[in-house]
N, C-alpha and C positions, 0 to 999 in steps of 0.2 A: 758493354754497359748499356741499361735502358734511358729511357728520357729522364729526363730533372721531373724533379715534382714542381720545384720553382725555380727561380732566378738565381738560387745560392750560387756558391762556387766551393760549396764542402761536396766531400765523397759521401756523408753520412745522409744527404739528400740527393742522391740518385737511388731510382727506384732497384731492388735489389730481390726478382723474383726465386725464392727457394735458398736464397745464398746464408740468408740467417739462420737455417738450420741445420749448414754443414758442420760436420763436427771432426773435420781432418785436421790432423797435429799438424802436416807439413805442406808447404806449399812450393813449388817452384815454378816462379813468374819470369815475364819477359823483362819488366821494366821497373821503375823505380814508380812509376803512375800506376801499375798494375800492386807494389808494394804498398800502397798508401790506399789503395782499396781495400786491401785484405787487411791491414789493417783499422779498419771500423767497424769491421764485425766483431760479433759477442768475446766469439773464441779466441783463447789466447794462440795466436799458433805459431810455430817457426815459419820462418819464410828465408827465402835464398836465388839472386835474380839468376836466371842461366842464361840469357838472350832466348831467342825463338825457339821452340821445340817443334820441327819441320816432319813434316810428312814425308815419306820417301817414294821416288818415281815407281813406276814398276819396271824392273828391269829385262820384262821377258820381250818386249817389243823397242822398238826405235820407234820413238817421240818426236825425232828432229824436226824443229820446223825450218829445216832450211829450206823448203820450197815457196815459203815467201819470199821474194826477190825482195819485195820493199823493204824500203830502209825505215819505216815511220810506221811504227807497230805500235798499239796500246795495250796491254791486259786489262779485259774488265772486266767485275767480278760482281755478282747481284746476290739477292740471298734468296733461300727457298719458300715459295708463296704457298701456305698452307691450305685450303681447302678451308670454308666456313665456321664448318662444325669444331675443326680442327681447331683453329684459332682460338675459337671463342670457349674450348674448352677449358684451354690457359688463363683466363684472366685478366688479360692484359687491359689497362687501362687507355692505352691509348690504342690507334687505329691506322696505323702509320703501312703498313706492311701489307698494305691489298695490290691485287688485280694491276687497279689502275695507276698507282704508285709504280709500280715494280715494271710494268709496259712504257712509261713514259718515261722512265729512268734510261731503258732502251732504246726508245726513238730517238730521244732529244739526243745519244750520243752518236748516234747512226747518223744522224741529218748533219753534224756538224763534220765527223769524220770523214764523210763520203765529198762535202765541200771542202775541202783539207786537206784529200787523199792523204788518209789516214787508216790502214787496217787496225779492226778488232779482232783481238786474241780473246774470245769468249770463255769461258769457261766458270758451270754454273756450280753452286755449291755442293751438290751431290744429286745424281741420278733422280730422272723424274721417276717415281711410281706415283701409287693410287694416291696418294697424302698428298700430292701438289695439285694445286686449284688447277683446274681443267684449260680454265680462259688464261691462265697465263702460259701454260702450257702448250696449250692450242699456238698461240701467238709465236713465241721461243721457236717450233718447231715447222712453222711458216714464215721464216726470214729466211728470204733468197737474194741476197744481195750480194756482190762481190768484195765486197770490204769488211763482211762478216763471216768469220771466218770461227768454225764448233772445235771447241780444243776438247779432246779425251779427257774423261774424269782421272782417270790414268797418272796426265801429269800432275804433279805436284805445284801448288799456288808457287813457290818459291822461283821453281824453274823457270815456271809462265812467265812470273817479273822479270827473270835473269835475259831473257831473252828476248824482252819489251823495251822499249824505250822510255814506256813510265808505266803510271796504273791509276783507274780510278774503279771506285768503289761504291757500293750499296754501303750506306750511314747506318750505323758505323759498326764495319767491320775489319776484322780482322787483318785483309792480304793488304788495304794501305799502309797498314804497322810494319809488313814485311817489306813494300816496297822502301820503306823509309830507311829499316837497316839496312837496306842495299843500295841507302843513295841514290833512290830513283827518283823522277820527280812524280808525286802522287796526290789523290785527292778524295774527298769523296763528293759525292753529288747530290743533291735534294733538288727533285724534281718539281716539289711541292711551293718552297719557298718558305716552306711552315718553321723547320727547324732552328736552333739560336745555336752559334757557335761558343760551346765553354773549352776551354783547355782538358779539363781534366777527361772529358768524353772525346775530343780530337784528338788529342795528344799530340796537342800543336798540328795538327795534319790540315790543310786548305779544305775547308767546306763551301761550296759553292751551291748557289743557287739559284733552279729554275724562274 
């Protein structure tokens, strides 16, 4: 889900890029929150919840992370910083998803972990190529610190949580909804301060702010 356009708490005022002109008969959603979106668009369509529809590890290598010894593991999961031109070819009204956003998302959780002794289970939303901005890239691939720790695209978000102690998230996405079916405890994080918690865009999930 994008930002609110305002303060409502209907579905029919979150911003909804390209979604008004799908035209699929069927849908199958994770949740009953994800049912009450698809229901405000145009189309009339079937819908049917199934719970999560999970990616699968790959099975041609061992993933194990048993070589963390520690016991106080986080998954954290950010989303992919697109490159200038890229962005702004979308449209997007707001500006939430730069550089510096997406860097300080990282520190502030690194500084607090590391005081905590707390490992990071990283793992970024797909592979950097040429489409990810350079500067956040750059950054991602210059952390050397011992508490942060590069998971393989490999494994699957699911797994990451299964085998974390909790999870927090780039706002708002996807793997806190996973950690939630699995009874983890999860969150997401706004580094900004900027963002307003609604339910319908949490989905009930802890929004926390820088």
């Amino acid at each position: 889900f994008q930002l609110s356009k305002n303060k409502n708490f209907s579905f029919s005022d979150i911003i909804n890029y390209g979604w008004e002109s799908n035209t699929w008969n069927n849908y199958y959603l994770w949740d009953n929150n994800q049912c009450e979106f698809i229901k405000q668009l145009p189309t009339q369509a079937n819908v049917e919840i199934v719970g999560p529809i999970l990616l699968q590890d790959d099975k041609k290598n061992d993933y194990s992370l048993n070589y963390l010894s520690s016991n106080k593991k986080i998954a954290l999961f950010d989303i992919s910083i697109f490159r200038d031109f890229l962005f702004q070819t979308e449209g997007h009204l707001t500006c939430y998803e730069t550089p510096e956003v997406a860097i300080k998302f990282i520190k502030d959780i690194l500084e607090i972990c590391v005081d905590l002794d707390i490992h990071i289970l990283y793992k970024s939303k797909r592979d950097f190529s040429k489409r990810i901005h350079t500067r956040y890239k750059s950054f991602i691939k210059n952390i050397t610190n011992n508490y942060f720790h590069f998971i393989s695209s490999e494994i699957s978000p699911n797994y990451l949580i299964h085998e974390s102690n909790g999870c927090i998230s780039f706002p708002f996405t996807s793997t806190s909804l996973l950690a939630k079916f699995q009874n983890k405890k999860c969150c997401f994080y706004d580094p900004t301060g900027r963002l307003v918690q609604y339910k319908i865009q949490t989905n009930n999930i802890t929004l926390i702010k820088g």
